[in-house]
SERO-4910 file (N, C-alpha, C, O; in steps of 0.05 Angstrom, whole numbers):
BEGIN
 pado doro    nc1    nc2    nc3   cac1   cac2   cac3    cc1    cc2    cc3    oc1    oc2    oc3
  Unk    A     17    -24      0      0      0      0     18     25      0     40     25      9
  Unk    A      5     47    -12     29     60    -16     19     98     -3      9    117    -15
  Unk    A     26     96     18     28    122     32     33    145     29     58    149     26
  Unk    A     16    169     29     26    196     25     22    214     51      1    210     63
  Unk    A     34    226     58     31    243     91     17    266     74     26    275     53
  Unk    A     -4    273     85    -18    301     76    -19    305    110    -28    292    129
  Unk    A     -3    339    108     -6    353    124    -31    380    125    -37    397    108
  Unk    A    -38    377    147    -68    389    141    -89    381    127   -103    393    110
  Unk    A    -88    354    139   -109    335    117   -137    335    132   -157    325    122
  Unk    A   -138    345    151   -171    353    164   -181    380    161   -201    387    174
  Unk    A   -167    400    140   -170    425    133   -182    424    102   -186    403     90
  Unk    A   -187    446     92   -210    446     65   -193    432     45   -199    409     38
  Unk    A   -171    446     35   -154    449     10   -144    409     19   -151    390      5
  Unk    A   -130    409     40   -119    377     49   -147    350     53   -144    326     50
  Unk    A   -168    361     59   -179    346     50   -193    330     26   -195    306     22
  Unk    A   -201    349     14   -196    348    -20   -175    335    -32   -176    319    -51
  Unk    A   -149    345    -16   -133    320    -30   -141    299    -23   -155    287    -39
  Unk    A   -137    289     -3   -135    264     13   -161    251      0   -153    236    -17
  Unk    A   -180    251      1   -205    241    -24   -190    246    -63   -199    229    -78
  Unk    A   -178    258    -72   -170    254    -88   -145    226   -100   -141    212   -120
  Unk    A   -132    234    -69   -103    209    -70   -112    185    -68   -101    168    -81
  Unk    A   -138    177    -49   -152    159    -49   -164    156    -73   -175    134    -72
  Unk    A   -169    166    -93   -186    170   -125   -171    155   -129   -181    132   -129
  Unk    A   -139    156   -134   -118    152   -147    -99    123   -138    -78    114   -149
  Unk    A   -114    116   -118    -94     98   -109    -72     91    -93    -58     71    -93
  Unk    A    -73    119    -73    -55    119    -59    -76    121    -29   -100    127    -31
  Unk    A    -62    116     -1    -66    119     14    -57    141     39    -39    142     55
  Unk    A    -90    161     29    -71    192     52    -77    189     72   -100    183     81
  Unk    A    -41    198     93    -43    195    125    -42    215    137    -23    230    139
  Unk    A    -68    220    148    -73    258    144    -55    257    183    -57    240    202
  Unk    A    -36    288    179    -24    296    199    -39    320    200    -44    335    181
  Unk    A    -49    323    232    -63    353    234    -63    348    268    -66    327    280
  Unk    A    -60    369    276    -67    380    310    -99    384    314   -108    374    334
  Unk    A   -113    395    301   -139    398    294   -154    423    306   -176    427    316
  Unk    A   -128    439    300   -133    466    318   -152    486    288   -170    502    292
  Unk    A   -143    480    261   -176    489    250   -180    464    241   -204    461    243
  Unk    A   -171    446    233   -184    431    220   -201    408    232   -197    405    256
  Unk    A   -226    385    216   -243    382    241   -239    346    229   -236    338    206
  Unk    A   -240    334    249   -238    300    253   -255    286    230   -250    265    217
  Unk    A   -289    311    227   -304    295    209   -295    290    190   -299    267    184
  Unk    A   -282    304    171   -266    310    140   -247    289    136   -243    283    113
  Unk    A   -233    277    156   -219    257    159   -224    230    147   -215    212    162
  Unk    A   -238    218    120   -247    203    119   -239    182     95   -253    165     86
  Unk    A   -206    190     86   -199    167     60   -178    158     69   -162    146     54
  Unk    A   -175    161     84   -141    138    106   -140    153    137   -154    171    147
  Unk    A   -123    141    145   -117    151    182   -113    176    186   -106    193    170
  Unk    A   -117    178    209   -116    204    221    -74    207    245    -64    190    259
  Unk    A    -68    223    242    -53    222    270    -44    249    274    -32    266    260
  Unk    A    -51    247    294    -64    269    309    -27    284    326    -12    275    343
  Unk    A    -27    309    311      9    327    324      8    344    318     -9    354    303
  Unk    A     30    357    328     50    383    318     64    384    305     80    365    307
  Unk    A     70    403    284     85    404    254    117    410    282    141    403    278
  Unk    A    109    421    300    128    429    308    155    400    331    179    399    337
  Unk    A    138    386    335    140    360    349    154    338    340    143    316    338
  Unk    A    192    342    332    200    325    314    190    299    323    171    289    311
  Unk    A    200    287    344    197    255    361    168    258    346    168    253    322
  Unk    A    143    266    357    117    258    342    115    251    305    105    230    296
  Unk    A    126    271    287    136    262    260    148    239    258    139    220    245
  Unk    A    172    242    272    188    210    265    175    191    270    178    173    254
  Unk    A    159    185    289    140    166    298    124    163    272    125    141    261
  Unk    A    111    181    262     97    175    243    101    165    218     90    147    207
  Unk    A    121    181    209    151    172    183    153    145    188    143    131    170
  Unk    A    167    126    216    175    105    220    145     86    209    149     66    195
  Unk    A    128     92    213    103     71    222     89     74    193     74     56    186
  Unk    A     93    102    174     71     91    149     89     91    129     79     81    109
  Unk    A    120    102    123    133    102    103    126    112     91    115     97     75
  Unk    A    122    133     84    101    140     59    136    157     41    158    167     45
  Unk    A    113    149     18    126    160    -10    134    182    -17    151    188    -34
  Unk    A    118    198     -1    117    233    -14    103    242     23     97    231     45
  Unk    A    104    276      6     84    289     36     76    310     16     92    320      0
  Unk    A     43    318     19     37    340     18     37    359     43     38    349     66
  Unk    A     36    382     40     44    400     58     30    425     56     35    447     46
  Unk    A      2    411     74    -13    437     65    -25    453     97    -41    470     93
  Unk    A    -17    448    125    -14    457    144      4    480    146     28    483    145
  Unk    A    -24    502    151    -12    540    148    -28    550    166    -52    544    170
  Unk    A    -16    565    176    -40    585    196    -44    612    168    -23    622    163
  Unk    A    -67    621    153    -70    636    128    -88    655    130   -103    661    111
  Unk    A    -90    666    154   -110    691    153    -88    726    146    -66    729    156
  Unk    A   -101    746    127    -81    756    124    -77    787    151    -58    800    159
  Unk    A   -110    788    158   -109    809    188    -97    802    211    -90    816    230
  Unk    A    -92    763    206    -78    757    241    -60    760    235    -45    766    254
  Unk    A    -44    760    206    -15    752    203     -4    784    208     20    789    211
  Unk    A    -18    799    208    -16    837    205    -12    838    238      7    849    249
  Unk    A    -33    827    249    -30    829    283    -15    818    295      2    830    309
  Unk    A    -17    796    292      9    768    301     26    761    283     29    737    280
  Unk    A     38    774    270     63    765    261     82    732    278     89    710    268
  Unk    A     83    739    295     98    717    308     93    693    308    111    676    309
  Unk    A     60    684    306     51    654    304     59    655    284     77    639    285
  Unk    A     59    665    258     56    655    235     91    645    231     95    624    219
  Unk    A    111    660    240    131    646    232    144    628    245    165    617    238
  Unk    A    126    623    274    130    600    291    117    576    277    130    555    272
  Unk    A     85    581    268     77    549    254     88    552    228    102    534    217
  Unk    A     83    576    217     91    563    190    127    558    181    133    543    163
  Unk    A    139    566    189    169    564    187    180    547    200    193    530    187
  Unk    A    179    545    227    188    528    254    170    498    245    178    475    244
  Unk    A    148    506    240    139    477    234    136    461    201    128    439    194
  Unk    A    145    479    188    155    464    160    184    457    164    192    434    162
  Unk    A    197    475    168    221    465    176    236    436    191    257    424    185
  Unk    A    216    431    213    219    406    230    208    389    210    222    370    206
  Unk    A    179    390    190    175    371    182    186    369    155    175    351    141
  Unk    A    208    384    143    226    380    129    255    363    132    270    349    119
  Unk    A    254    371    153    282    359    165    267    327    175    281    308    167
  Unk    A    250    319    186    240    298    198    235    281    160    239    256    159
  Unk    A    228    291    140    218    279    117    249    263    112    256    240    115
  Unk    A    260    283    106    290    285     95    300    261    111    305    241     98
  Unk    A    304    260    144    326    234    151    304    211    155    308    194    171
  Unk    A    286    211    144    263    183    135    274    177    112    284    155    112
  Unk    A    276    188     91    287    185     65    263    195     51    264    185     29
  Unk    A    250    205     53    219    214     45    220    237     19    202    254     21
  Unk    A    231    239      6    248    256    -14    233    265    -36    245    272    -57
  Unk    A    210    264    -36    180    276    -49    168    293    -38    160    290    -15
  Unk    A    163    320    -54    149    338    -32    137    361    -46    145    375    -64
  Unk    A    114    360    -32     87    379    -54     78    403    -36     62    399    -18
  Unk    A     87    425    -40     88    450    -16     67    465    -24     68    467    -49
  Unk    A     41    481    -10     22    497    -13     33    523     -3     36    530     20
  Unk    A     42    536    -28     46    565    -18     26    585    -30      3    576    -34
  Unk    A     31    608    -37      7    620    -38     24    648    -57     45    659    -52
  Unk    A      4    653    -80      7    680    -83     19    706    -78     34    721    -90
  Unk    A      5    705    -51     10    723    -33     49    734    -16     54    749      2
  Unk    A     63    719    -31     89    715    -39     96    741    -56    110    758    -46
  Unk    A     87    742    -76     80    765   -104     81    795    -84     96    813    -91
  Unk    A     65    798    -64     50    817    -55     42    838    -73     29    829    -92
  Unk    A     45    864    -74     29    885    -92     48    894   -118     67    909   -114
  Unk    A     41    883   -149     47    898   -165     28    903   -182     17    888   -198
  Unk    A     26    930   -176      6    937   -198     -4    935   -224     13    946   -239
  Unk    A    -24    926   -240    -24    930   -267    -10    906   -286     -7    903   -310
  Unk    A      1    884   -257     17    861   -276     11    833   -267     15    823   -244
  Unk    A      3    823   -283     -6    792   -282     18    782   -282     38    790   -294
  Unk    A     16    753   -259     40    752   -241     51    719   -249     38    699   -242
  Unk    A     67    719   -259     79    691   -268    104    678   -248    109    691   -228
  Unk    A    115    661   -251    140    648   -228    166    668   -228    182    672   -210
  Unk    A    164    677   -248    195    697   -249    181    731   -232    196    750   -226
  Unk    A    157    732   -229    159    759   -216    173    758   -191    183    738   -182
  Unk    A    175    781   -179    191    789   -159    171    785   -136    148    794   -134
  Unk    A    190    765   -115    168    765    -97    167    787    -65    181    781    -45
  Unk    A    153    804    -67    151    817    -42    127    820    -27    105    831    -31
  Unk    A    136    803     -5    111    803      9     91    827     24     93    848     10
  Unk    A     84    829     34     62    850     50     53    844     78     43    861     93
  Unk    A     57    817     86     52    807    115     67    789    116     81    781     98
  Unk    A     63    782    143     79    752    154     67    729    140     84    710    141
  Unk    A     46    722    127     32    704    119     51    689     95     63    668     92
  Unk    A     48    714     79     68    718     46     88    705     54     91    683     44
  Unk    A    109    717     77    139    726     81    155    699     93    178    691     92
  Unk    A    124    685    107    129    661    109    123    645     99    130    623    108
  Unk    A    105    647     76    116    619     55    134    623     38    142    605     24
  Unk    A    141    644     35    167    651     13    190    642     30    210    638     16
  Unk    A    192    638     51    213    628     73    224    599     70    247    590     65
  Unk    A    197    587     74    185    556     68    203    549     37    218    530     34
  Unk    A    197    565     22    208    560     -5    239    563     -3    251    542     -7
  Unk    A    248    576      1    269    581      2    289    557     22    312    549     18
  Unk    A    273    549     44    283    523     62    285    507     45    304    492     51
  Unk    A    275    500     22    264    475      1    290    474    -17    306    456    -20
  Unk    A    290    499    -27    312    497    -49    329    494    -24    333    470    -26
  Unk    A    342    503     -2    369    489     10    369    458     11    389    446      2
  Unk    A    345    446     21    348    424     32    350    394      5    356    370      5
  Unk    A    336    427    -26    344    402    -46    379    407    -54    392    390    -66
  Unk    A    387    428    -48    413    426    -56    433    400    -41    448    382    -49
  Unk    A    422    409    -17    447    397      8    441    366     16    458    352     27
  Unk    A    408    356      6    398    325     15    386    317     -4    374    295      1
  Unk    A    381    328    -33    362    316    -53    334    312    -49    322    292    -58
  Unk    A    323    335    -34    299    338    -33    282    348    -61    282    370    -71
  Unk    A    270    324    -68    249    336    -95    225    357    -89    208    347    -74
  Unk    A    220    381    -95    193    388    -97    187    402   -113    202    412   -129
  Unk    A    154    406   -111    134    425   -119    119    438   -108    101    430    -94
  Unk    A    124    463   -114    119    487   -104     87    503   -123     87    515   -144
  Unk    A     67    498   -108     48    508   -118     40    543   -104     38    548    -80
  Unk    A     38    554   -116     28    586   -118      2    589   -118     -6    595   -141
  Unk    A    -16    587   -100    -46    587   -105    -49    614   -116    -35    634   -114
  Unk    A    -73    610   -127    -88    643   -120   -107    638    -97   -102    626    -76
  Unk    A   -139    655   -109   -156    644    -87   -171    620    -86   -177    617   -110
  Unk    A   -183    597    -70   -182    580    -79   -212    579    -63   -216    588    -41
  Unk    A   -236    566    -81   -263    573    -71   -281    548    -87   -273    543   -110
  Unk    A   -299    535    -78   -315    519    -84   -318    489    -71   -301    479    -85
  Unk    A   -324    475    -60   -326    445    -58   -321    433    -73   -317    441    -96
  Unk    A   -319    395    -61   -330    383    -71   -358    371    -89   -376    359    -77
  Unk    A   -359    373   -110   -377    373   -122   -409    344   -111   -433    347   -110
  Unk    A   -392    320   -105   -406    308    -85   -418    312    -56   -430    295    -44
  Unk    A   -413    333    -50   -414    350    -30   -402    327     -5   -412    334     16
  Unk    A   -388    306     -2   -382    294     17   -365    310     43   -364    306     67
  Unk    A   -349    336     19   -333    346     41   -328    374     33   -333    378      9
  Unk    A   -316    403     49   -326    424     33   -311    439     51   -298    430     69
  Unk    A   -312    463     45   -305    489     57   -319    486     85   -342    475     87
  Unk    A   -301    498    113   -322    494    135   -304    510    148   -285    496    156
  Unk    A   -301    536    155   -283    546    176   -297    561    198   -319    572    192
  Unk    A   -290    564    220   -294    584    245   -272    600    259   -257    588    274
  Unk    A   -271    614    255   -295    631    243   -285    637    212   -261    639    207
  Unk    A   -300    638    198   -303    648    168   -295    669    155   -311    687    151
  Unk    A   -269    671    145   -255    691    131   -265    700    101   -271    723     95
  Unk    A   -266    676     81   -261    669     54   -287    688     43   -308    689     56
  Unk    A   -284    700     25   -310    710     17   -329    705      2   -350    718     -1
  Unk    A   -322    681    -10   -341    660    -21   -367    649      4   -390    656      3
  Unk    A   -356    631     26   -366    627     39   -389    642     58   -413    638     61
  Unk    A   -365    666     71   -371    687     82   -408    703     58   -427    715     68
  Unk    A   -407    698     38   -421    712     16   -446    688     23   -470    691     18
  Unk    A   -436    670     34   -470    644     27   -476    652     57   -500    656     61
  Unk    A   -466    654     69   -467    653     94   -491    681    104   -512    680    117
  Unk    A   -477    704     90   -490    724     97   -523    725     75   -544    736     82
  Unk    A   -522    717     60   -548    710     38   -571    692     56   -595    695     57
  Unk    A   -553    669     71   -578    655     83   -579    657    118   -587    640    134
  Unk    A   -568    685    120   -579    704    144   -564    688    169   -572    687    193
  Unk    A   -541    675    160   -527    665    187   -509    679    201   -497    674    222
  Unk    A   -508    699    185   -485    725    194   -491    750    181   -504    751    161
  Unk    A   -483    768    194   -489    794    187   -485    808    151   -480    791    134
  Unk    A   -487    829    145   -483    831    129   -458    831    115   -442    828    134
  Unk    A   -442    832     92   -417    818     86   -410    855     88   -427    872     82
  Unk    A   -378    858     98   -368    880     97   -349    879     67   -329    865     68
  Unk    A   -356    889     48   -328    899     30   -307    918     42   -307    941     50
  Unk    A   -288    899     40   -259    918     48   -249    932     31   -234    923     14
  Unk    A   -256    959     33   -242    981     11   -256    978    -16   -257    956    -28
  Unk    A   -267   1004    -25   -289   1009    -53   -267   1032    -65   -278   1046    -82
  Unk    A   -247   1038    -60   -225   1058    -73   -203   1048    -85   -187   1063    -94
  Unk    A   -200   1016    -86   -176   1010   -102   -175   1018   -128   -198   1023   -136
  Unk    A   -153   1022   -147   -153   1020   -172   -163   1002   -186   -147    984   -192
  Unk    A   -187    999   -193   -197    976   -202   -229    986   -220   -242   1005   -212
  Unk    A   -233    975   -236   -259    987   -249   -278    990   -236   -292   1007   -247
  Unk    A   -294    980   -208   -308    981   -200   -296    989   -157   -306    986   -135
  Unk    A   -274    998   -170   -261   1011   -135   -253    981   -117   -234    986   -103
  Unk    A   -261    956   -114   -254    936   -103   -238    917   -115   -230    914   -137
  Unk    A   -236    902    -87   -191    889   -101   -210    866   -125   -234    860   -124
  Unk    A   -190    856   -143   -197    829   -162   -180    803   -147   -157    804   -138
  Unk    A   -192    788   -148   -172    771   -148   -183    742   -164   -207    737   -166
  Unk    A   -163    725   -174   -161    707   -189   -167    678   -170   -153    671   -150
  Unk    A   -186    666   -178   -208    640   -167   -200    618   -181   -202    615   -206
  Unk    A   -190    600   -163   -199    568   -166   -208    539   -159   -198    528   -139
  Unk    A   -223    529   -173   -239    515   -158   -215    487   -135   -196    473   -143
  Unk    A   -225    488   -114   -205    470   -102   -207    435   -112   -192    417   -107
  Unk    A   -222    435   -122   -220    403   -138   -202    400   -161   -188    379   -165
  Unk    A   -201    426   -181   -177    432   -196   -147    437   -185   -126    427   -193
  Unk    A   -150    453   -166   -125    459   -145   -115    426   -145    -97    419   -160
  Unk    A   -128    412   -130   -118    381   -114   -111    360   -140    -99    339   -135
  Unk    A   -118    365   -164   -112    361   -193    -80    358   -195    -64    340   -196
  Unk    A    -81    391   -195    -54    402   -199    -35    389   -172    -11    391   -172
  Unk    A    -44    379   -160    -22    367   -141    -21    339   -149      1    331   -152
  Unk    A    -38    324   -152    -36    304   -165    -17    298   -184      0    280   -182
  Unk    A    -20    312   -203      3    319   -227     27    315   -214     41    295   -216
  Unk    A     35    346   -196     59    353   -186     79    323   -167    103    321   -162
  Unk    A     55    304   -161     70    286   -153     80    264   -164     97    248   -154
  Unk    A     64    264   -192     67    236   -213     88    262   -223    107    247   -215
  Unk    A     96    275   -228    118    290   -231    150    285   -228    168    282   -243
  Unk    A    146    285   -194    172    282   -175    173    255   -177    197    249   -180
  Unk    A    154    231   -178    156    207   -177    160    200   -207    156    176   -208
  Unk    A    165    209   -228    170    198   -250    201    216   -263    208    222   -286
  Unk    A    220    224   -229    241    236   -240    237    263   -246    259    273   -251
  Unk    A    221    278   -247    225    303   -259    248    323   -244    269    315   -234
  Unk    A    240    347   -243    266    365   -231    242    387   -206    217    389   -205
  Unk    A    260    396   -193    242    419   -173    230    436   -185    243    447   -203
  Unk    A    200    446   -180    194    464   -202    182    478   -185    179    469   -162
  Unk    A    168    510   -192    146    528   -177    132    522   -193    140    508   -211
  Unk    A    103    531   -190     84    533   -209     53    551   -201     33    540   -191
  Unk    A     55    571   -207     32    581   -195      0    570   -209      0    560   -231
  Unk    A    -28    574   -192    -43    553   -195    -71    580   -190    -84    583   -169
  Unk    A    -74    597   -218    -93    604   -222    -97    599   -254    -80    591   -270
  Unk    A   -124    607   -260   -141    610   -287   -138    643   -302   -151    655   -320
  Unk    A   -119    650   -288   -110    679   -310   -131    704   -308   -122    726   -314
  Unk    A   -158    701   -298   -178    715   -301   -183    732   -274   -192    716   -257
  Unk    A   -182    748   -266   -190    760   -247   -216    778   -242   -222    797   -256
  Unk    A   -235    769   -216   -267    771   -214   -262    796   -179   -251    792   -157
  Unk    A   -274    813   -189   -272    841   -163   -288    830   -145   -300    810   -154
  Unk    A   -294    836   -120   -301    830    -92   -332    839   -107   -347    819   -103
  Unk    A   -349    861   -125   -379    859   -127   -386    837   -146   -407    824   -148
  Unk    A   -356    836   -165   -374    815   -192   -378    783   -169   -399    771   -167
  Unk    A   -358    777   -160   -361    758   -138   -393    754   -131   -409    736   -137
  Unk    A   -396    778   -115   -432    786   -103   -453    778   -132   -469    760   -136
  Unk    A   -444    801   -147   -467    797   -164   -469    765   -174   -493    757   -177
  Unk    A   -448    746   -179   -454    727   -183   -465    708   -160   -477    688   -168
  Unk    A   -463    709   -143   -473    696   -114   -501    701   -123   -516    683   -130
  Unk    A   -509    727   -124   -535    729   -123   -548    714   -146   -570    703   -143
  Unk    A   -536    713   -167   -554    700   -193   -556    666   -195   -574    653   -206
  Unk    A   -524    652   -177   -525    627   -178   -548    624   -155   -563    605   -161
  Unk    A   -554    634   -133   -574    637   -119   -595    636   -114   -607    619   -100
  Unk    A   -603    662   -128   -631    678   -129   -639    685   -109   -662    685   -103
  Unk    A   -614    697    -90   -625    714    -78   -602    731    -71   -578    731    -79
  Unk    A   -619    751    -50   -603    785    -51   -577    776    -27   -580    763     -6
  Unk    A   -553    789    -40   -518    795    -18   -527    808     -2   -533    830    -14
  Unk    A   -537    810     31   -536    832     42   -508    842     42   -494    822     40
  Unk    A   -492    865     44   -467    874     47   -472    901     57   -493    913     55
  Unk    A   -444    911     72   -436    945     65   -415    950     56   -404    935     41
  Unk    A   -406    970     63   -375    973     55   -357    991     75   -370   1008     88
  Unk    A   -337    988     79   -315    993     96   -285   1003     90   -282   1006     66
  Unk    A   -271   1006     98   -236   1016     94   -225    991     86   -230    969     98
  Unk    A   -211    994     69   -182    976     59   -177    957     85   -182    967    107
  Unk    A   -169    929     86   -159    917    100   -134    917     98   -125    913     75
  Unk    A   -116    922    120    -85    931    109    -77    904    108    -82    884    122
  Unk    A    -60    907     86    -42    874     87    -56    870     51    -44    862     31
  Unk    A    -74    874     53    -93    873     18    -79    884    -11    -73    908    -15
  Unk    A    -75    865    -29    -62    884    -57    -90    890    -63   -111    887    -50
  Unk    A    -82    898    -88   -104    911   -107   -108    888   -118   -128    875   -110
  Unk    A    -91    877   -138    -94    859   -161    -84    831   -157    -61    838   -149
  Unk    A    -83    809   -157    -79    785   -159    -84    765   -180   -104    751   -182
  Unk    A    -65    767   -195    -74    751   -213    -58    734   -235    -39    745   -246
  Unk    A    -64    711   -240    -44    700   -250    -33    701   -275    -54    702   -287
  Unk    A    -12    701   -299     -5    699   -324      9    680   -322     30    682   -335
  Unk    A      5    661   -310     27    643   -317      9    611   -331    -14    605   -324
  Unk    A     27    595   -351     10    566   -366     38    551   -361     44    532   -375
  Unk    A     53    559   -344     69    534   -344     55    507   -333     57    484   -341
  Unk    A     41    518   -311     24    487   -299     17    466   -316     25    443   -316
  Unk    A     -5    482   -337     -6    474   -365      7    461   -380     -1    440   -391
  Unk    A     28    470   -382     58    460   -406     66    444   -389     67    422   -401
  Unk    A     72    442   -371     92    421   -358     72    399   -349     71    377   -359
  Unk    A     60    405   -335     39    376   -320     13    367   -336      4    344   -333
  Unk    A      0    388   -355    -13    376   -371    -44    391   -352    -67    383   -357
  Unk    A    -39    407   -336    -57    416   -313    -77    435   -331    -67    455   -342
  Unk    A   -110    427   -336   -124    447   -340   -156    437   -329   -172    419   -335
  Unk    A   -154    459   -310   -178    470   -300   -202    473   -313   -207    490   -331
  Unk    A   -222    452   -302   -246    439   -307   -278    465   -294   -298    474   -305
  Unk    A   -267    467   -267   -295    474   -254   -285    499   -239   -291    504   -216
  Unk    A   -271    513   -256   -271    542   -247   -278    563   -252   -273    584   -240
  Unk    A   -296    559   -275   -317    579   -270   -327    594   -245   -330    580   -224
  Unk    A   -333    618   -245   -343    634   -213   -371    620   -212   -381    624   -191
  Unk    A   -387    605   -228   -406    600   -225   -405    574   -220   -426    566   -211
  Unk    A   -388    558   -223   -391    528   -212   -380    534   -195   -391    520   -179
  Unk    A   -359    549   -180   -344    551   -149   -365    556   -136   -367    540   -118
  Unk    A   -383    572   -137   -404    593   -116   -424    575   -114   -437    576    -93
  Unk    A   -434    548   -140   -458    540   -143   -449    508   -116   -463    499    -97
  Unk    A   -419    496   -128   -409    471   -109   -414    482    -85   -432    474    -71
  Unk    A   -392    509    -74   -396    518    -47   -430    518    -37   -436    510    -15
  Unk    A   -447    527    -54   -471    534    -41   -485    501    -41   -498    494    -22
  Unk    A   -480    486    -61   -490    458    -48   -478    445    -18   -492    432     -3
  Unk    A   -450    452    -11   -441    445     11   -453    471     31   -449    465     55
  Unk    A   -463    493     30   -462    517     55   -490    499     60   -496    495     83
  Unk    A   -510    486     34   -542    475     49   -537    447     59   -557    436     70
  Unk    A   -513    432     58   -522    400     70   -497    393     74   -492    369     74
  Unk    A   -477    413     79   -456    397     96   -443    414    117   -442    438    117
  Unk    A   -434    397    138   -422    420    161   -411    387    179   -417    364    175
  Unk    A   -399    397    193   -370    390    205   -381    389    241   -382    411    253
  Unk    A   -389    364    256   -386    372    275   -362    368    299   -363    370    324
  Unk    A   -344    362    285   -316    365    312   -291    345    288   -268    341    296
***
């Protein structure tokens, strides 16, 4: 049987894999503390339950399933805490990729599929953002997965660590079986946040900032559906496992949808009214996000099925009416 460690495999994006790897034939051994992520989602291989930060707990786990590869999708990713608290974020996300880099590495575990994020890029105006842009971050969030990356390329120079480095944009929609889905507390994402406030479980949705440079004053940012996302990792690992070389690859659809066209489409996959208002800039926020890059494309063969804003909003809204998470 053949083992993959998905880290953060009781969280949205890691569980989706972990039902995908299981698609595929492999068996995911989801690692999570379960500080957001929830036990129910846990449902296409074992659970074991740690700290990214806890070498002895890793090795324990390394020793006992062998696994082939690791995804590595355990992040603390809010971008107002990472503005406030800087310090968790480069305690879990640094301190604890790091340990579970170094713990992969003297397993022999030498496959490795990293969730970083965009948000690496931070603010350039007016330019659709490919692997060669310049990356400057804007928070601790960014600053520490660009960190993460940078640990990667050492540890492939100095131990022959293979990876792939995925660049999300924003990443929004369910499972289309609705078995498993978006579920957070509290609720950042604005997809969610958008069903949420429509079927009166929360207040009205605040837009952050109606003054960006943007045709309609609010930020854009570039959407994809997370069943395509978990695609693209799929790929990235028949990749590393068939020899390839270390690669980045950022993991949007090129198109970028503003915080109202977002609304206005909520409301029409719907049929019914966004309550919202509007508010000041959230600091830490670019304007533009968005991707130019088709290497994913050219190299892995990666193209996005269900990213349309209207199948992301329509999957999410089948999971906001009949699925939820209780522990």
């Amino acid at each position: 049987m053949t083992h993959v460690l998905v880290t953060g495999g009781a969280g949205y994006i890691g569980s989706h894999a972990c039902k995908a790897l299981k698609s595929a034939g492999f068996t995911p051994v989801t690692f999570d503390n379960l500080s957001t992520g929830w036990r129910d989602a846990v449902r296409f291989g074992p659970l074991e339950q740690g700290d990214l930060c806890d070498r002895d707990r890793l090795d324990q786990v390394f020793a006992k399933w062998q696994p082939v590869a690791v995804m590595h999708f355990a992040a603390l990713s809010q971008v107002g805490e990472a503005m406030a608290r800087p310090g968790i974020y480069w305690r879990n996300n640094v301190q604890g990729s790091l340990t579970l880099i170094e713990a992969a590495t003297a397993a022999g575990c030498l496959d490795f599929v990293f969730s970083s994020t965009c948000a690496t890029y931070g603010e350039h105006d007016n330019v659709v953002l490919d692997e060669t842009t310049p990356q400057l971050p804007l928070n601790a969030y960014g600053a520490s997965k660009r960190a993460v990356e940078d640990i990667l390329r050492d540890f492939g120079a100095a131990h022959g660590l293979r990876h792939v480095i995925f660049r999300y944009f924003n990443v929004a929609g369910s499972d289309p079986e609705g078995e498993i889905g978006e579920f957070h507390r509290p609720e950042t994402h604005l997809i969610p946040v958008m069903l949420q406030a429509i079927d009166g479980q929360r207040p009205a949705l605040k837009i952050n900032g109606t003054d960006y440079d943007t045709p309609d004053g609010t930020c854009v940012r570039d959407y994809v559906h997370v069943c395509d996302l978990v695609d693209a990792h799929l790929l990235g690992l028949k990749h590393l496992q068939d020899g390839g070389d270390s690669r980045v690859f950022n993991l949007g659809t090129g198109q970028g949808f503003s915080v109202r066209e977002v609304l206005d489409a909520g409301a029409q996959v719907t049929g019914l009214p966004v309550p919202h208002s509007e508010g000041p800039r959230r600091e830490g926020d670019a304007t533009k996000l968005v991707s130019g890059s088709t290497r994913a494309g050219h190299e892995l063969g990666w193209a996005p099925s269900r990213s349309s804003l209207e199948q992301m909003i329509g999957d999410a809204w089948l999971w906001h009416r009949n699925g939820q998470y209780d522990s």
